[in-house]
SEKE-937417 format. One record per residue (C-alpha): x negated, y negated, z negated. Coordinates in steps of 0.2 Angstrom, whole numbers, padded with zeros to 4 digits, always signed. Example, Ala and Ser with C-alpha at 12.3 -4.5 7.8 and 13.67 -1.06 7.14 Angstrom:
2
-0062+0022-0039
-0068+0005-0036
This chain:
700
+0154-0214-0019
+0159-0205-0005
+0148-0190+0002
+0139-0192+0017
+0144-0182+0030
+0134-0167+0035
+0126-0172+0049
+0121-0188+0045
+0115-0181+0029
+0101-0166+0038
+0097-0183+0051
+0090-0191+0036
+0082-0177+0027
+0073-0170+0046
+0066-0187+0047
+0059-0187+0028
+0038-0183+0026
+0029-0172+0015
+0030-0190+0003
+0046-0196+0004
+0052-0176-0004
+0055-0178-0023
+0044-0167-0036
+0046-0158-0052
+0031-0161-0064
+0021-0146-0067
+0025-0132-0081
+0014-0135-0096
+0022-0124-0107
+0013-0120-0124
+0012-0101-0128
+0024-0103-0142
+0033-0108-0132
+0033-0098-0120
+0040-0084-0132
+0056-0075-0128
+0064-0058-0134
+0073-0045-0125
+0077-0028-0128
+0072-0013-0121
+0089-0007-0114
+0092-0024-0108
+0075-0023-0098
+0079-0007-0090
+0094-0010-0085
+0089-0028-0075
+0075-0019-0068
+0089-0005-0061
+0101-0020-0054
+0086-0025-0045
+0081-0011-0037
+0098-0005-0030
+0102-0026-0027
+0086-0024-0016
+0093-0008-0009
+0109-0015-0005
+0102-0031+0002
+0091-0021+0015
+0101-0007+0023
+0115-0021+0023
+0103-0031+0035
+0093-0018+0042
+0107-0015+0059
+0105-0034+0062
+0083-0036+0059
+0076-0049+0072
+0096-0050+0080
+0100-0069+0075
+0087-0080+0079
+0091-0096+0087
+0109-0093+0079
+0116-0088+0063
+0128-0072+0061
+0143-0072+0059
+0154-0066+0042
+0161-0054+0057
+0142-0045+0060
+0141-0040+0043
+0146-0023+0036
+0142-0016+0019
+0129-0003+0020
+0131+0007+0000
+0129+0024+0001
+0125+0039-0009
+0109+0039-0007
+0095+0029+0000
+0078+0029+0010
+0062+0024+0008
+0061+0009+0019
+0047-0003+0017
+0057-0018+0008
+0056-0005-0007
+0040+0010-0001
+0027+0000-0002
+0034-0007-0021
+0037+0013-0026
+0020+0016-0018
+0013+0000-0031
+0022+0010-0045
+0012+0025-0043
-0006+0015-0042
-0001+0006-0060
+0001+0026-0065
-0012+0032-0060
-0026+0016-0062
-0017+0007-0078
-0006-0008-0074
-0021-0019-0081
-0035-0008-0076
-0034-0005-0057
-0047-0015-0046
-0047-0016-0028
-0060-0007-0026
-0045+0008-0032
-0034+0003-0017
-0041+0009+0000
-0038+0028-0004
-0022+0027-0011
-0017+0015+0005
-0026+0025+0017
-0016+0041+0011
+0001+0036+0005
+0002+0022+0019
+0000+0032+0034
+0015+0027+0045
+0028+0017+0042
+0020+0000+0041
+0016-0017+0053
+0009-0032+0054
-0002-0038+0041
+0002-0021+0031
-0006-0012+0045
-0021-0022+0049
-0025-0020+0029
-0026-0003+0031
-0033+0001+0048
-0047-0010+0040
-0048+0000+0022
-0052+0014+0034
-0065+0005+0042
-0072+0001+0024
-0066-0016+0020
-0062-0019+0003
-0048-0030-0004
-0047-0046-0004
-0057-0045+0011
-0043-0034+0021
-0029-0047+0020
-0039-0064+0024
-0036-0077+0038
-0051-0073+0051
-0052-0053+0047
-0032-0048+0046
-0026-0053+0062
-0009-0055+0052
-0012-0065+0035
+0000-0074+0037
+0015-0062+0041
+0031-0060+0031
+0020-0046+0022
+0018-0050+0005
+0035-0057+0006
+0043-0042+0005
+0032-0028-0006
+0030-0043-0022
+0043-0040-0033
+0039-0026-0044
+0028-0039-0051
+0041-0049-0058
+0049-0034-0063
+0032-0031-0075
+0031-0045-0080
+0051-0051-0087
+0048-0071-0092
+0031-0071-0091
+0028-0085-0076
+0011-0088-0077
+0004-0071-0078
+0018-0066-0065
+0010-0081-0054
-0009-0073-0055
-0003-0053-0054
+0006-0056-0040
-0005-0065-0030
-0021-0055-0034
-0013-0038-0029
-0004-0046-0011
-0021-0054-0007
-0025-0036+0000
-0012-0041+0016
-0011-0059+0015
-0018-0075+0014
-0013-0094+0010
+0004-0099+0011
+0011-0080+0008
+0004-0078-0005
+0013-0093-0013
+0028-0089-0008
+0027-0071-0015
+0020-0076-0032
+0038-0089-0030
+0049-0074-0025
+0040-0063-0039
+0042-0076-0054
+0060-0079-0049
+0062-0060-0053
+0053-0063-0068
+0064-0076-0072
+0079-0068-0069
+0077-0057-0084
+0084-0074-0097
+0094-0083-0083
+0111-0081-0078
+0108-0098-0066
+0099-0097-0050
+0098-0114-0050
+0090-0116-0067
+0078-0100-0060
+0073-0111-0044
+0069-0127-0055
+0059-0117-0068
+0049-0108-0054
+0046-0122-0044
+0038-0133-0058
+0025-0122-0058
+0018-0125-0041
+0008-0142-0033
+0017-0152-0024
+0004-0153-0012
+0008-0135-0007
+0017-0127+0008
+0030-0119-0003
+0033-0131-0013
+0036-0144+0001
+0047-0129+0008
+0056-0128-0007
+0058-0146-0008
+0064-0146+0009
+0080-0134+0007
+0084-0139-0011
+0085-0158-0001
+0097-0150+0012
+0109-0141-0002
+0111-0158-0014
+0117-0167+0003
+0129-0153+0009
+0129-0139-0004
+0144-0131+0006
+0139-0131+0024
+0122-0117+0026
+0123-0116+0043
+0119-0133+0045
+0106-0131+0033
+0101-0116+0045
+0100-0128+0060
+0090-0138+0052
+0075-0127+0044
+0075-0117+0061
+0071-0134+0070
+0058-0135+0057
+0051-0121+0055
+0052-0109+0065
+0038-0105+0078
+0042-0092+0089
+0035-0078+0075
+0050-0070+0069
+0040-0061+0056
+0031-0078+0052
+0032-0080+0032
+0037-0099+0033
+0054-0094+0042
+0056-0080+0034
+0054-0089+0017
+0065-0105+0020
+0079-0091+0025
+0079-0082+0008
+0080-0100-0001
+0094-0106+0009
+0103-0089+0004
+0099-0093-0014
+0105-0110-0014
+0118-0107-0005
+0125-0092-0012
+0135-0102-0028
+0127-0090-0041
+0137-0075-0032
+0128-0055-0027
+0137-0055-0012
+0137-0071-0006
+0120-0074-0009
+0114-0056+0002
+0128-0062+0016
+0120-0078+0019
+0102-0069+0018
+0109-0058+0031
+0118-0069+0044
+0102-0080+0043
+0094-0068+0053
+0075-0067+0058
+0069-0053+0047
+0085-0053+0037
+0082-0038+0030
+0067-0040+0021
+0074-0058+0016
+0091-0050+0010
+0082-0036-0001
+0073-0050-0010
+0090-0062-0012
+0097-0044-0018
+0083-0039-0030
+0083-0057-0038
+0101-0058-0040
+0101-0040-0047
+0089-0043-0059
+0100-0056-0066
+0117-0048-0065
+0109-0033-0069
+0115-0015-0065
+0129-0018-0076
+0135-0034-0068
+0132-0029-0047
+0149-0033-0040
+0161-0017-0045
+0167-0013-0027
+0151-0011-0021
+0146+0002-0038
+0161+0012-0035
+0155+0017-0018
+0136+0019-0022
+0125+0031-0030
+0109+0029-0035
+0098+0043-0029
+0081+0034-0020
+0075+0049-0006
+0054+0045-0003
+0057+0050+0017
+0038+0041+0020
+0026+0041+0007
+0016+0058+0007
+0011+0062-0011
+0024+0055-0020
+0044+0060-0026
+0059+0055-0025
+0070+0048-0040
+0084+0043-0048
+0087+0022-0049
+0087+0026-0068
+0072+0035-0069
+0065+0023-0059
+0066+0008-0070
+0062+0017-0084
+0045+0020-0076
+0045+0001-0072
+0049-0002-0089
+0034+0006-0096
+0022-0003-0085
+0030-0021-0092
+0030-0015-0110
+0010-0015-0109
+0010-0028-0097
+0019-0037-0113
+0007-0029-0125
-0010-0031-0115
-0004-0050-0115
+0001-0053-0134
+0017-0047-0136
+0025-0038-0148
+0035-0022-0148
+0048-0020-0163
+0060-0005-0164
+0070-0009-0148
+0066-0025-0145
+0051-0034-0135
+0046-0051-0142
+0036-0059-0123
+0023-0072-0124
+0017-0078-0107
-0001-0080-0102
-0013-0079-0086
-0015-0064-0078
-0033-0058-0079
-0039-0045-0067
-0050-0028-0071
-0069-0032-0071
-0073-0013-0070
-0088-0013-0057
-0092-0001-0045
-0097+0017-0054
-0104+0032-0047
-0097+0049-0051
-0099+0067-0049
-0086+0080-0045
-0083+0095-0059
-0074+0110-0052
-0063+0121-0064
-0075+0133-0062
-0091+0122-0067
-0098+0120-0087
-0085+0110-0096
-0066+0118-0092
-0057+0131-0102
-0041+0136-0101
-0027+0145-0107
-0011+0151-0099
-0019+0146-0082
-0026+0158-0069
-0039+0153-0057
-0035+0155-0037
-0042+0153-0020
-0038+0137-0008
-0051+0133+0004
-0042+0116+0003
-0048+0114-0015
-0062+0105-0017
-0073+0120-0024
-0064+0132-0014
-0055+0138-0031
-0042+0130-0042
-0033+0135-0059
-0014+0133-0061
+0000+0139-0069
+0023+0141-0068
+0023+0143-0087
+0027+0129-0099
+0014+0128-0114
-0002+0132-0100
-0017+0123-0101
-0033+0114-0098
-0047+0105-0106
-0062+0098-0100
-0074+0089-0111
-0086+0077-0105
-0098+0063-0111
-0095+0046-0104
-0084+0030-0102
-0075+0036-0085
-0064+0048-0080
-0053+0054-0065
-0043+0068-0065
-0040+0076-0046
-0027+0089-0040
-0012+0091-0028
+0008+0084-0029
+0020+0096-0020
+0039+0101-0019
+0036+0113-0031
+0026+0102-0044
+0032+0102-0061
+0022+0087-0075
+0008+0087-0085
+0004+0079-0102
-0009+0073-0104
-0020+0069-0120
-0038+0060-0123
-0047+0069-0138
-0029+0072-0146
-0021+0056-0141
-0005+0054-0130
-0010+0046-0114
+0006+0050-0104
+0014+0060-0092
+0007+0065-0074
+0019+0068-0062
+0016+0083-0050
+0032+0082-0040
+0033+0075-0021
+0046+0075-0008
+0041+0084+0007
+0039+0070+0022
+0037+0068+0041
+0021+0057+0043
+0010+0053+0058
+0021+0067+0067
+0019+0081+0055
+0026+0086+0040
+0018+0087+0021
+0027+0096+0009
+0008+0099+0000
-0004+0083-0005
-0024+0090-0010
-0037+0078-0018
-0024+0068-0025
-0031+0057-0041
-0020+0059-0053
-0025+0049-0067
-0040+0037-0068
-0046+0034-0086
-0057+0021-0089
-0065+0011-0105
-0066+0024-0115
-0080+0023-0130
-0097+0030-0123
-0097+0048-0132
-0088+0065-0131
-0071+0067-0125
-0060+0079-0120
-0044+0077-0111
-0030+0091-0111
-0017+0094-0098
-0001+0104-0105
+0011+0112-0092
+0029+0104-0097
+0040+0115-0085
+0044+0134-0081
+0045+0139-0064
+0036+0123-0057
+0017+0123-0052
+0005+0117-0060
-0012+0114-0054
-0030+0106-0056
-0041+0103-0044
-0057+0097-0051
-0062+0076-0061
-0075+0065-0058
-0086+0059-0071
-0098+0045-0074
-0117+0050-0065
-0131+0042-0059
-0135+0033-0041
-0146+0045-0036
-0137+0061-0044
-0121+0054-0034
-0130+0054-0017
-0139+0072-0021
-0122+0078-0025
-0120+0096-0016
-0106+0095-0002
-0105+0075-0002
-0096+0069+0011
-0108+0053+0017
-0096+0049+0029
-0084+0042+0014
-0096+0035+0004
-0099+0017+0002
-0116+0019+0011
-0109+0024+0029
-0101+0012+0042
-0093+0019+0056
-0100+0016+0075
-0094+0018+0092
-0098+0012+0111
-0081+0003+0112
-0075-0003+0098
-0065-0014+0103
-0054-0010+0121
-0056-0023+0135
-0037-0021+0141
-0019-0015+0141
-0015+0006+0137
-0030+0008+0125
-0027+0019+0113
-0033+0027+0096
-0032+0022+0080
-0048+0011+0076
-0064+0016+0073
-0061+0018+0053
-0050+0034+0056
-0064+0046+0059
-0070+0040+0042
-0052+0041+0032
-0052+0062+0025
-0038+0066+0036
-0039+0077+0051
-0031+0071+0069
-0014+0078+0070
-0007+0077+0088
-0003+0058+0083
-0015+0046+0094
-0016+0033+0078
-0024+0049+0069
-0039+0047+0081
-0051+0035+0088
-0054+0035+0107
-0065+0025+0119
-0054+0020+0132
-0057+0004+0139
-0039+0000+0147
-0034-0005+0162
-0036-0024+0171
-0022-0035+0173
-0018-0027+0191
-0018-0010+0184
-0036-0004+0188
-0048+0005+0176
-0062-0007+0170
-0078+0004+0175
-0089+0014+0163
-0105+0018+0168
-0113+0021+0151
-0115+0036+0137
-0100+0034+0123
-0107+0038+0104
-0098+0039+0088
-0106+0041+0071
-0113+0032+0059
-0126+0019+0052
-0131+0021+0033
-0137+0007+0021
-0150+0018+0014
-0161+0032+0019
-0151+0049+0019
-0155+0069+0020
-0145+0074+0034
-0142+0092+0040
-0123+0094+0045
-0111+0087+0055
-0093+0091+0058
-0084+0085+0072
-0065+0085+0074
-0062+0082+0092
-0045+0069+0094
-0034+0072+0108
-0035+0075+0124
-0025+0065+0138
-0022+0076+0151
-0035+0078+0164
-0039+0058+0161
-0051+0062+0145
-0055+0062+0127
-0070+0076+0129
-0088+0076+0132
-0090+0081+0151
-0098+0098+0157
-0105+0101+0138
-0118+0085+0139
-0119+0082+0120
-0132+0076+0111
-0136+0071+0089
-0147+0058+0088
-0152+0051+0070
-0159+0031+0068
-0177+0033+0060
-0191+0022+0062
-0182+0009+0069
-0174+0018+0084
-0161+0032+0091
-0169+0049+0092
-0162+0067+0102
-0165+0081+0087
-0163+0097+0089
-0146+0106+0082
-0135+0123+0084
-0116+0120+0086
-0103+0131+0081
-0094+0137+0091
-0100+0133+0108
-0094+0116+0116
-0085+0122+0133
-0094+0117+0149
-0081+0108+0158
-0072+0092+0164
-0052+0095+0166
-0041+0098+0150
-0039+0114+0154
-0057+0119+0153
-0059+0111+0136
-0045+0119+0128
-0034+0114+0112
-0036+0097+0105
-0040+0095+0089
-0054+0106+0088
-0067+0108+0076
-0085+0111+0079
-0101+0110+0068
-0119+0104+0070
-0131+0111+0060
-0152+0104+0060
-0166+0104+0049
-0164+0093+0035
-0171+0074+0040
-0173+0059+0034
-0164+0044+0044
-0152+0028+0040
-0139+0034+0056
-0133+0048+0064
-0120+0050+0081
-0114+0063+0092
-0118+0055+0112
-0117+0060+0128
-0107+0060+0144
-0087+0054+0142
-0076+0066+0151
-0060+0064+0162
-0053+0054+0176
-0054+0041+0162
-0070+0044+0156
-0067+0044+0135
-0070+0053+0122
-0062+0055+0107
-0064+0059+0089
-0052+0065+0074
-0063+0064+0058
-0082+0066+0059
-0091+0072+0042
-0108+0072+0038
-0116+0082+0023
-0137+0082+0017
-0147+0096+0012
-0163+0095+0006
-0182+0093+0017
């Protein structure tokens, strides 16, 4: 029978519904059968091909992001982008950054109720759309899944989860199901609906790719294990239609998806999906071709072409990526935007991803003999660790003794004091009574590693190292309060951990853990910040701006443990904009920030770092009028307070002096469920503005 041409083929299949499109019947493997084996050098080294396939795939793309849209590329806009070494961009960051958390929580361990702080630190620039909105609403208090949901995330259904999912195939080698379940719980904190489909699609095709060397075979398997009622799978169906009736011609295929699905959003996850297929359909089992066509089918082609790369890479694996392209690459990865954390080697990194999946395969069944992993599949089940209160131990505090380890003085140390050590063989040990622990300290350029034991037993490595970054406009060669290692489940008794210094002439330090406590001993602890407790939302007289040029970072920023730095996302402002023919709207009103608590409270402190100031156009109080006023009995009251230093009397930037500055409200201890600063907003403008506001109790 002769072929149909081309064009009469894609006539047919636009014209074809949601019914008229062939299924697959729905995976119901057993889980015998779903056993498979693999060794452990096998493992690591799929798990490097991906990473450098991704790496490849996205700075290959990244001179051409958003450039082809109503068109394809041609094979004459494309240029190899291998290099010596590569960045942190966020087709891979926000992966590294996942990595970390799996560390630090356990792989199977973390909750969501673990994410905002390590998102509202390490994610702190470098990230859009539904990214962003997740963690502008972390710092605002929302808790995943809340953060990525259609009606709160103004961006749920972005290219987001897209593009930060496959670690999770990497942890999870063969393992669908569980794949399917992991991946969708951990991207439900920046996305919603169809996303998250087609990210638990993109992540099981990694998985998959660890015992296929057919793409093909990988697409069928994968898609047999979602309904056909479902937006990806009618994608899927869609552009699997298109390549059975021309499995030659892709930029007809590209015609015709565009025609289909595009909406105008070029970081729209349909579009964006549909591309990657057609680049796996398309590109004949091949690196190369395959992360071409993701490239020249534009829209976010970078993103798309890093997840063609990392799928392809897992399946060639390191050994198997196209020899020109290893000749001219190294395999250094520079963390240029992720304060806290280091950089690495491609090797190193797999080997770290490794672990994670090796007790992803033993949490799940599996077995581990000699070199080699026997994987049985299984549904992911997530952490059902509730919400526990804890208290901080300094070093200095009952409990610590140490050896080889001095104590020192940083004000940024939580207790003012910390103990470390350059000398291999130092150590620490703390012994506590309870089911909960955290241990908190600093990474740095200097950092060397810990090891770290649990009455005796080998609980890993802590890594200590971080690459010095530029963030929000400033750079951080030195991270303080970082949690290190949360360990949780442990038998209700005594324990004690031990941290042993691993390297000479690196720095070693702790800072203080946090251990199990009581409600009430949690919110009588001395020096607790209410402001970040789960007690405090934030409040404000605009919180949202009427118009155009508003500026500031949201409310949740004066809330998020970081101090403004010059960078206007690092501060909340209430500017109200200006109308649609350039005028201010008017403001005839007092502007307020602080706080409203879900319980009563001792208040007595407050400290307020002043955001920035714009010019002679605002971001003070005017001429000194400042008031704190605490919610009791029902209703907003002045209290007296001394302030230190003075607030200046004035209304011009000059008057008020450096931005930034810090001042402190002292009071008599009282009682109330809120608390604000109010008063007169300054400037031409008239705003104010506000970096970080803390609030500390004291008793009555």
């Amino acid at each position: 029978m002769k072929k149909k041409t081309a064009a009469v083929a894609l006539a047919a299949l636009i014209g074809l519904g949601a019914a008229a499109v062939p299924v697959l019947p729905r995976n119901t493997a057993t889980h015998a059968e779903s056993a498979k084996t693999i060794t452990e050098q096998t493992l690591k080294n799929k798990i490097e091909g991906g990473w450098l396939g991704a790496l490849w795939g996205n700075f290959t793309g990244l001179p051409t992001e958003f450039k082809f849209i109503d068109r394809p590329g041609t094979y004459d806009d494309l240029e190899w982008a291998v290099s010596q070494s590569y960045i942190t961009d966020d087709d891979t960051s926000f992966e590294y950054t996942f990595l970390h958390m799996m560390e630090v929580y356990g792989v199977d361990d973390i909750t969501y109720r673990d994410m905002p702080a390590e998102w509202i630190y390490h994610f702190q620039d470098y990230l859009w759309e539904g990214n962003y909105n997740a963690m502008m609403l972390m710092k605002q208090g929302v808790v995943p899944p809340e953060t990525g949901k259609k009606g709160v995330n103004k961006a749920a259904e972005a290219i987001d989860a897209q593009i930060e999912c496959e670690i999770f195939g990497m942890i999870t080698p063969g393992m669908l199901e569980n794949c399917y379940g992991r991946t969708k719980w951990w991207m439900a904190a920046v996305g919603d609906g169809v996303v998250l489909e087609n990210s638990a699609f993109y992540a099981m095709l990694c998985a998959d790719a660890f015992f296929s060397d057919d793409i093909y075979e990988s697409l069928r398997r994968v898609r047999s294990y979602f309904d056909d009622g479902t937006e990806t799978a009618q994608m899927y169906d869609f552009v699997k239609l298109l390549h059975d009736a021309d499995p030659e011609d892709w930029h007809s295929a590209r015609s015709a998806v565009h025609a289909r699905y595009y909406n105008g959003y070029v970081l729209d996850c349909r579009i964006n999906f549909v591309a990657t297929l057609l680049a796996l359909f398309y590109g004949n089992n091949d690196y190369k071709h395959t992360v071409e066509i993701g490239v020249l089918a534009g829209y976010d082609n970078d993103c798309n072409a890093a997840t063609a790369g990392t799928i392809m890479g897992i399946m060639c694996g390191m050994d198997g990526l196209p020899s020109d392209l290893l000749e001219k690459s190294g395999t250094y990865y520079r963390n240029t935007n992720r304060p806290g954390l280091n950089s690495s080697t491609l090797s190193e990194i797999a080997e770290r991803i490794a672990t994670q999946a090796e007790q992803v395969i033993l949490n799940a069944g599996g077995v581990k003999n000699g070199g080699e992993f026997t994987v049985y599949d299984g549904a992911f089940t997530p952490s059902e660790y509730g919400v526990t209160f804890t208290k901080s131990v300094n070093v200095t505090d009952d409990g610590w003794s140490f050896n080889g380890m001095n104590k020192f003085s940083d004000s940024k140390y939580k207790g003012g004091s910390g103990y470390g050590t350059t000398v291999k063989g130092g150590h620490a040990e703390f012994t506590f009574t309870g089911t909960e622990v955290s241990i908190v300290g600093t990474t740095s350029v200097n950092g060397g590693r810990f090891a770290l034991t649990v009455d005796g037993k080998d609980c890993g490595i802590i890594d200590l190292g971080a690459e010095e970054t530029v963030t929000v406009g400033k750079w951080i060669p030195v991270s303080y309060g970082q949690i290190l290692r949360r360990l949780r489940g442990l038998e209700n008794t005594e324990h004690t951990i031990r941290l042993t210094a691993l390297d000479d002439g690196k720095w070693h330090s702790v800072d203080y853990v946090e251990i199990e406590c009581t409600e009430d001993e949690y919110y009588d602890a001395e020096g607790l910040n209410y402001a970040r407790t789960s007690a405090a939302t934030p409040i404000c007289s605009v919180p949202v701006p009427l118009g155009s040029g508003a500026g500031g970072g949201g409310i949740g920023v004066i809330c998020d443990g970081m101090y403004f730095t010059g960078h206007s996302s690092t501060q909340y402002d209430s500017f109200l904009g200006f109308k649609t023919d350039g005028t201010l709207y008017p403001k005839d009103y007092e502007d307020y920030v602080g706080y409203s608590f879900d319980r009563k409270l001792t208040l007595s402190t407050l400290v307020f770092q002043e955001g920035g100031h714009w010019g002679d156009d605002g971001g003070w109080f005017a001429n000194g009028d400042l008031r704190v006023q605490v919610y009791s009995d029902g209703r907003w009251q002045d209290i007296a307070f001394d302030i230190s230093p003075s607030y200046p009397i004035g209304n011009s930037n000059a008057a008020l002096g450096a931005q930034g500055s810090i001042y402190t409200f002292t009071f008599d201890p009282i009682q109330a469920e809120g608390v604000r600063i109010i008063g007169a907003p300054g400037g031409r403008q008239k705003l104010i503005s506000c970096g970080e506001l803390e609030v500390y109790g004291g008793k009555e």
